[in-house]
C-alpha angles and dihedrals in degrees: 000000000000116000117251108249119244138228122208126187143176098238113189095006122173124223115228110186117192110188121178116212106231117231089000100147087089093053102037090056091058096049090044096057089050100051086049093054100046087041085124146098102277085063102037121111106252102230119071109218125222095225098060127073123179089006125119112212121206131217111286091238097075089123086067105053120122093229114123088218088060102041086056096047081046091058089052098047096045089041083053094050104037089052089051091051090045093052100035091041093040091216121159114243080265096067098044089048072061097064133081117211111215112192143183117190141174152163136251129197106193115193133194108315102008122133137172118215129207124327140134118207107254120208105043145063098231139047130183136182115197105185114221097179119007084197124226103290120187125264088237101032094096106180102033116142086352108159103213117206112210122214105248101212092098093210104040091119100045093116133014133188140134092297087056122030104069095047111153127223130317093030094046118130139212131049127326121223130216137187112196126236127204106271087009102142118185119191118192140145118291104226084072110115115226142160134201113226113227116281124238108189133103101222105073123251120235131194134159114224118196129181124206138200116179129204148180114263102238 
């Protein structure tokens, strides 16, 4: 008897863009002088979180900032994103002329042994890290400045056994680590939980953070 054929499809699945900025040292050295100059009270977010420790957190209107530097990372970033929605969304060039980007960004400077635990970044579809400076993490330091990505379907794990443990992508389960590049940008949804391991270095590591809800123009 001949075999049933079989469909197999990636249900829930959630989409992870990397994107490497070309030619970006020139920039990110830039980006990475001023950060480190306004790296003081009159451009701190206000609010301390609970979940930081040894990071100093910007402002979240770093998108709108008049720096040639930052005009040039925000063109980037919004080029990124507004590619992503087009594709995943399949909408025509009419229907994204339709749409209006809102976003909120910042910096952060980590020193040695700060950390951010989980979050997700409420508010917004969209989410993106650009990485200015990764640091100067040890060799043995493994796990220092990791962004870990955490598997959203809350219950994935509830039970493992041989018909589970050795799935292959896309149906893998579990977190997803990355180690950030200069000029390295990741967009993903924002409802992704993630942490970022304490860093050990002593240069301090610099990324750029943005949110993003998206709407219809009236």
């Amino acid at each position: 008897m001949a075999r049933p054929t079989q469909t197999i499809q990636a249900m829930f699945a959630t989409p992870f863009v990397q994107v490497q900025m070309p030619d970006a040292a020139p920039l990110l050295a830039e980006l990475r002088a001023l950060f480190l100059a306004r790296e003081t009270d009159e451009y701190r977010y206000p609010l301390e979180r609970a979940t930081q420790r040894g990071v100093y957190e910007s402002r979240f209107d770093l998108f709108k900032w008049d720096d040639a530097p930052v005009k040039k990372m925000v063109a980037f970033c919004h080029g990124t994103l507004s590619s992503v929605v087009m594709r995943i969304n399949q909408y025509t060039e009419a229907e994204m002329d339709k749409l209006d980007f809102h976003y909120e960004a910042w910096f952060h400077v980590t020193r040695t042994g700060g950390f951010q635990g989980l979050h997700i970044h409420p508010n917004a579809s969209w989410s993106g890290i650009i990485c200015v400076d990764p640091g100067d993490s040890p060799e043995d330091a493994d796990y220092s400045g990791v962004v870990r990505y955490h598997d959203p379907r809350l219950h994935i794990t509830m039970h493992e056994d041989a018909g589970n443990r050795q799935l292959v992508p896309p149906f893998t389960t579990g977190g997803y680590d990355v180690r950030h590049a200069p000029g390295q940008l990741i967009v993903m949804p924002s409802y992704l939980h993630h942490e970022i391991f304490p860093y050990m270095g002593k240069r301090p590591r610099i990324v750029v953070a943005f949110n993003c809800a998206i709407t219809r123009k009236p």
